[in-house]
Backbone as CSV, one residue per row, in Angstrom:
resi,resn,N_x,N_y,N_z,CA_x,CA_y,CA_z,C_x,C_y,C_z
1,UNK,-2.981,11.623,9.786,-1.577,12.017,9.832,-1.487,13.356,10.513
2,UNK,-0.498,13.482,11.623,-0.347,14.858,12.307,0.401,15.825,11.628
3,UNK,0.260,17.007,11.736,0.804,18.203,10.368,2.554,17.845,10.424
4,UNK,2.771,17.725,11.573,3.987,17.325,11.699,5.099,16.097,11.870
5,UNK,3.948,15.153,11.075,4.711,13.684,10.728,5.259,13.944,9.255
6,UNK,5.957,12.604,8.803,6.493,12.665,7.851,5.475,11.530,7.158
7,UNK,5.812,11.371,6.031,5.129,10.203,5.527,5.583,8.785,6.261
8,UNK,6.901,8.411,6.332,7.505,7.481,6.726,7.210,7.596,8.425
9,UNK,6.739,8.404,9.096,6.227,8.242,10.591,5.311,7.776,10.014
10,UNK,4.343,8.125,9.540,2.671,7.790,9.128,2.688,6.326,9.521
11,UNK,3.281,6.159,8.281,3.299,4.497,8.283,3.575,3.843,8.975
12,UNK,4.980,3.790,9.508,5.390,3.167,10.804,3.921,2.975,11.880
13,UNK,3.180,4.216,12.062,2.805,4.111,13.042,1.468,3.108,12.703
14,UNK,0.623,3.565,11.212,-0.088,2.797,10.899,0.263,1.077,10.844
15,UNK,1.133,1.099,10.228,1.910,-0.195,9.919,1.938,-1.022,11.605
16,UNK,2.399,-0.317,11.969,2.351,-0.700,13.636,1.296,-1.082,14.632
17,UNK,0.423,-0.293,14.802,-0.953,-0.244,15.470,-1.737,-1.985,14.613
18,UNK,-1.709,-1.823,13.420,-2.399,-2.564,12.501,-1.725,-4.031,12.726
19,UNK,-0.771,-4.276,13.213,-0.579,-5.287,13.192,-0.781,-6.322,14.455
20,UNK,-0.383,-4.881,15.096,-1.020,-4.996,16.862,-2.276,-5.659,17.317
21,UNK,-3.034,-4.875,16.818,-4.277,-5.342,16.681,-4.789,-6.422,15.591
22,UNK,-4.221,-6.839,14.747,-4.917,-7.786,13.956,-4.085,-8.927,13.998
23,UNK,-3.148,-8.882,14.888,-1.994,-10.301,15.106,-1.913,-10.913,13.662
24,UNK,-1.280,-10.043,12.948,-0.775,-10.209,11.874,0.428,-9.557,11.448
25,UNK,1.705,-10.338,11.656,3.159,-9.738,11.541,3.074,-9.000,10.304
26,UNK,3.424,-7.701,10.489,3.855,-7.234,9.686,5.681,-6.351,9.208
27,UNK,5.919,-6.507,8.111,7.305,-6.234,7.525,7.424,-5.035,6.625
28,UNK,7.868,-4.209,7.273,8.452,-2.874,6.958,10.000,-3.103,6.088
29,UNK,9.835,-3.287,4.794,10.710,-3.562,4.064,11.373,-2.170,3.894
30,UNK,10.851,-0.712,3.665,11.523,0.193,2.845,10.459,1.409,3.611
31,UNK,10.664,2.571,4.290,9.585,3.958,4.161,10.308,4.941,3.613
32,UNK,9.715,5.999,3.147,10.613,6.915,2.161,11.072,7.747,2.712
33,UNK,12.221,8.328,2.545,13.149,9.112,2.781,12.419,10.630,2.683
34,UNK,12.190,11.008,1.639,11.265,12.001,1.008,10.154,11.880,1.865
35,UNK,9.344,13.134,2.040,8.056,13.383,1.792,7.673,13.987,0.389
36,UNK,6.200,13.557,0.475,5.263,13.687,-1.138,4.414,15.176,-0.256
37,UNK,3.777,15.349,-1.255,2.669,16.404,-1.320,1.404,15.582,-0.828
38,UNK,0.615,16.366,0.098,-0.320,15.590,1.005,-1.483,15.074,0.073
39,UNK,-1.571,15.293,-1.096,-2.580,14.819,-2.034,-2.122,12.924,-2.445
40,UNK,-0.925,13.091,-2.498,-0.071,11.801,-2.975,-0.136,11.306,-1.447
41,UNK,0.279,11.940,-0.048,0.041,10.683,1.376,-1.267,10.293,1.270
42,UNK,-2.472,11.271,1.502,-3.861,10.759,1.613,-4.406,9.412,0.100
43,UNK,-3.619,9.612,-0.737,-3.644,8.203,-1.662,-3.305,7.214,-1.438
44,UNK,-1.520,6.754,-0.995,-0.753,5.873,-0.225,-1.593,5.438,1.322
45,UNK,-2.158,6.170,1.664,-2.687,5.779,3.143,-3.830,5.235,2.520
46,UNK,-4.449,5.571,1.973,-5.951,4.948,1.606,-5.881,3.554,0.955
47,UNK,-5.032,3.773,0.086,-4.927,2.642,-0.741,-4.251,1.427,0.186
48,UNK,-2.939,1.405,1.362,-2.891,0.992,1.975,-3.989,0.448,2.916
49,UNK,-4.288,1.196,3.561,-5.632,0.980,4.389,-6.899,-0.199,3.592
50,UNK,-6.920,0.299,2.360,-7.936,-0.661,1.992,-7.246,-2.672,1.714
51,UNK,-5.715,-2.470,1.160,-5.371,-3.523,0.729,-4.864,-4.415,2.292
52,UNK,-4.149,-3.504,3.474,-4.507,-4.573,4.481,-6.301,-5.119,5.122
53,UNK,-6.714,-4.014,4.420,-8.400,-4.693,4.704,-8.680,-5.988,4.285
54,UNK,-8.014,-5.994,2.932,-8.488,-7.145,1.977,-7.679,-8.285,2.229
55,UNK,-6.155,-7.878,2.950,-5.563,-8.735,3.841,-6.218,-9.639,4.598
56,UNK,-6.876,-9.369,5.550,-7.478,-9.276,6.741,-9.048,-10.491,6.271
57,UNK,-9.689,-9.862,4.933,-11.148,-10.593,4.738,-10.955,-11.437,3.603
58,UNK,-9.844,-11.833,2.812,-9.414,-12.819,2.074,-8.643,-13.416,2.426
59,UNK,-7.476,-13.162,2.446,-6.321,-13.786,1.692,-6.012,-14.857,3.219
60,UNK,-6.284,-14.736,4.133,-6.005,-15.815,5.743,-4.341,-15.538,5.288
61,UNK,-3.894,-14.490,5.326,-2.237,-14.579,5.720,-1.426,-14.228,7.065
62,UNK,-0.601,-14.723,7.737,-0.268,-13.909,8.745,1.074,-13.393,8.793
63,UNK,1.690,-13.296,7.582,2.652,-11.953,7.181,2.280,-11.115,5.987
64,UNK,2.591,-10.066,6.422,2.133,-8.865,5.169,3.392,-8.360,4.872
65,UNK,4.215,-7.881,3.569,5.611,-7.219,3.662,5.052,-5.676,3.381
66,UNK,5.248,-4.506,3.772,5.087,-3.671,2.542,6.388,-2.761,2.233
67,UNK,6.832,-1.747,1.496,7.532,-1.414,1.360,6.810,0.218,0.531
68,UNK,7.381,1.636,0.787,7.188,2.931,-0.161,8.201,3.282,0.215
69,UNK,8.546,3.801,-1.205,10.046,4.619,-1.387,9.821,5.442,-2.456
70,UNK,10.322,6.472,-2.538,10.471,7.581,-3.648,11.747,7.838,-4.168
71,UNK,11.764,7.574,-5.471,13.133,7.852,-6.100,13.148,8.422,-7.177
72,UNK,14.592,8.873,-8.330,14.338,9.431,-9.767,13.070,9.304,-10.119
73,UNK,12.806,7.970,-10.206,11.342,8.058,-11.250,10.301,8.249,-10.403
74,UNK,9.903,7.951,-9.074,8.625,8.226,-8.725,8.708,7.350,-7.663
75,UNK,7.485,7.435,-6.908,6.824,6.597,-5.606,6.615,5.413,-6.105
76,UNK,6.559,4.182,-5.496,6.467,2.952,-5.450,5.843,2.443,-4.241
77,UNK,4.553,1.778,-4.435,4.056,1.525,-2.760,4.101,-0.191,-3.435
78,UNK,4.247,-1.417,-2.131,4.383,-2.605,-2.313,3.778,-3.413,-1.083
79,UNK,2.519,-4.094,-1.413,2.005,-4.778,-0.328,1.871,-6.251,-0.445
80,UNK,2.779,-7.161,0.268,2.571,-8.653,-0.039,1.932,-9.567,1.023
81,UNK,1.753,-10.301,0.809,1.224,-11.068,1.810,1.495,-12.544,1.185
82,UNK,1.438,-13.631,2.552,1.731,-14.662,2.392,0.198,-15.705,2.325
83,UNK,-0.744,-14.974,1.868,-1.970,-15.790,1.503,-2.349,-16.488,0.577
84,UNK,-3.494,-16.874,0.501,-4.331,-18.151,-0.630,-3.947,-17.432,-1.812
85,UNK,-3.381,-16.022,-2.330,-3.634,-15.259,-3.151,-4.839,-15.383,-4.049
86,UNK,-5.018,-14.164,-5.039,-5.650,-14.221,-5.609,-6.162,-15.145,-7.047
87,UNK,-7.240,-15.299,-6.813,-7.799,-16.289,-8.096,-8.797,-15.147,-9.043
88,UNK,-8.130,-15.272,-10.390,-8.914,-14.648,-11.146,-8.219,-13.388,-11.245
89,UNK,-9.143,-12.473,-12.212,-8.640,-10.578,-12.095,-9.151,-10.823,-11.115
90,UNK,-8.262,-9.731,-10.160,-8.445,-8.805,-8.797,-9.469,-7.755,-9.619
91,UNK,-11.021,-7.606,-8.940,-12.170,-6.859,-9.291,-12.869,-6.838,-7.663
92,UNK,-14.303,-5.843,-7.562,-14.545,-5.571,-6.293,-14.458,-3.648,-6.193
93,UNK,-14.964,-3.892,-5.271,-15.256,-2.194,-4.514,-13.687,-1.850,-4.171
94,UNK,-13.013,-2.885,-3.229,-11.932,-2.339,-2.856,-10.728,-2.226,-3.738
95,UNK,-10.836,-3.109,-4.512,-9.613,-2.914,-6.407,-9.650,-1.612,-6.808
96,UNK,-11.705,-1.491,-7.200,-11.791,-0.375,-7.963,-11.237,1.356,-6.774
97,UNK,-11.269,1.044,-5.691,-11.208,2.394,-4.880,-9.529,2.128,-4.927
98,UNK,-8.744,1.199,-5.021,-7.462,1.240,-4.687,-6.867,1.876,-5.966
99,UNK,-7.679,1.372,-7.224,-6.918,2.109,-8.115,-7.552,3.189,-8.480
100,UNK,-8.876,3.727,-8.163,-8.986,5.064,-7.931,-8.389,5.990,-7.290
101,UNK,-7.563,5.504,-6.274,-6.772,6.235,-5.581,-5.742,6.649,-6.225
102,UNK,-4.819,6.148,-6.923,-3.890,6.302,-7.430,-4.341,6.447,-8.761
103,UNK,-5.068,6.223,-9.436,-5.024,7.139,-10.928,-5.476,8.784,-10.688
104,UNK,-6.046,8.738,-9.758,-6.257,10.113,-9.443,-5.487,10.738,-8.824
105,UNK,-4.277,10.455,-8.869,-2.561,11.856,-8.555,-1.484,10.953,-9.306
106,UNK,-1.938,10.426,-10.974,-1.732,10.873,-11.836,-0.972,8.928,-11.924
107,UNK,-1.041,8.240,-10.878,-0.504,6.805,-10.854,-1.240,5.590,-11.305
108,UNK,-0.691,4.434,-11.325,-1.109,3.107,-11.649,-1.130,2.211,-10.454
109,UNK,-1.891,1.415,-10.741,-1.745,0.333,-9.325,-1.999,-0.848,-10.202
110,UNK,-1.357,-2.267,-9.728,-1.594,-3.323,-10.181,-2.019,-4.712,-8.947
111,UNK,-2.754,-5.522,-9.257,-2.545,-6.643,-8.119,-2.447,-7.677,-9.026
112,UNK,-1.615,-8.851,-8.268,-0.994,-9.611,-8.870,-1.327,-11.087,-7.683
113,UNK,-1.970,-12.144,-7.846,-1.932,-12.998,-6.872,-1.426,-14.189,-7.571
114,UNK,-0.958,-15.144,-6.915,-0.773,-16.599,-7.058,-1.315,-17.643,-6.069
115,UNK,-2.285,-18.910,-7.133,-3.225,-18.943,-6.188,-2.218,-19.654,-5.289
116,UNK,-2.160,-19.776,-3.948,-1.392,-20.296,-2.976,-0.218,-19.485,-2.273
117,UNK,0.175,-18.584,-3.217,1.496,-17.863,-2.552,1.106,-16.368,-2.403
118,UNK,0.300,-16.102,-1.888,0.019,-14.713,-1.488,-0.655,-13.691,-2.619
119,UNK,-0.838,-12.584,-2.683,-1.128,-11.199,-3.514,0.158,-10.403,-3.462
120,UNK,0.336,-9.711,-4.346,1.200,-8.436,-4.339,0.185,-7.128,-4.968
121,UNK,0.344,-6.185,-4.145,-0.753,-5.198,-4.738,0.397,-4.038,-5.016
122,UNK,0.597,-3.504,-5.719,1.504,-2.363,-6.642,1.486,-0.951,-7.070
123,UNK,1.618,0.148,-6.502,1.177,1.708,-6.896,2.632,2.119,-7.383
124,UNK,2.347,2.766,-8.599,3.316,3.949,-9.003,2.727,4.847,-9.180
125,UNK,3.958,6.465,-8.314,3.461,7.291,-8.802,4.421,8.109,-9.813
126,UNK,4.272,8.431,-11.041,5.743,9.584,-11.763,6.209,10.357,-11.115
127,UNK,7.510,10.940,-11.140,8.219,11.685,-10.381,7.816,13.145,-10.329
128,UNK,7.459,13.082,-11.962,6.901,14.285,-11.962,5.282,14.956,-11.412
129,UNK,4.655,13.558,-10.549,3.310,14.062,-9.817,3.895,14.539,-8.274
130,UNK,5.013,14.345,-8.060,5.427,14.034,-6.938,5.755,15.834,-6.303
131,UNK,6.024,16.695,-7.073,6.325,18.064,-6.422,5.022,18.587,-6.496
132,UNK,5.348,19.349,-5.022,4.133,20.668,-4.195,3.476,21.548,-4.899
């Protein structure tokens, strides 16, 4: 991220490039209005980064939705996809680093699959992790 993007450039641009290259439509449902404190982007980017990975080496989808927004209560990051979803708990290197990411600036993450209708992978952060 350049010192002088916003969070919502970030993404766009990530969101963008990534789809470019992996000919996999992707859907920009929501980017946030707000910027976070760069401890909370370098989480959202990572954790992103890893769950279109897992996009990409599971799930055979070729739409992804995602959506981050910050409001009263806090950040909300939302990544779906239209794949095999998940079978079983969501477990693995990339689960455990996604929700390492986010319990460590103070959030939760959840994944949620159905087998046939895609994954939804889920970060909150409290409002109150959210100031500088």
């Amino acid at each position: 991220m350049c010192a002088d993007q916003t969070l919502a450039q970030t993404l766009d641009e990530l969101l963008t490039g990534w789809a470019r290259d992996n000919g996999v439509t992707v859907e920009i449902w929501a980017l946030p209005a707000q910027d976070v404190p760069d401890e909370v982007t370098g989480a959202v980017l990572a954790t992103l980064r890893e769950a279109l990975s897992n996009v990409l080496l599971h799930s055979g989808a070729d739409v992804v939705s995602v959506a981050v927004t910050v409001g009263p209560t806090g950040l909300r990051m939302t990544v779906s996809d239209n794949g095999v979803g998940a079978h079983g708990p969501a477990s693995g290197r990339g689960m455990a680093a996604m929700r390492g990411h986010f319990a460590g600036i103070g959030g939760t993450l959840s994944v949620k699959g159905v087998p046939g209708g895609g994954t939804t992978v889920t970060g909150t952060v409290p409002h109150n992790r959210l100031s500088s």
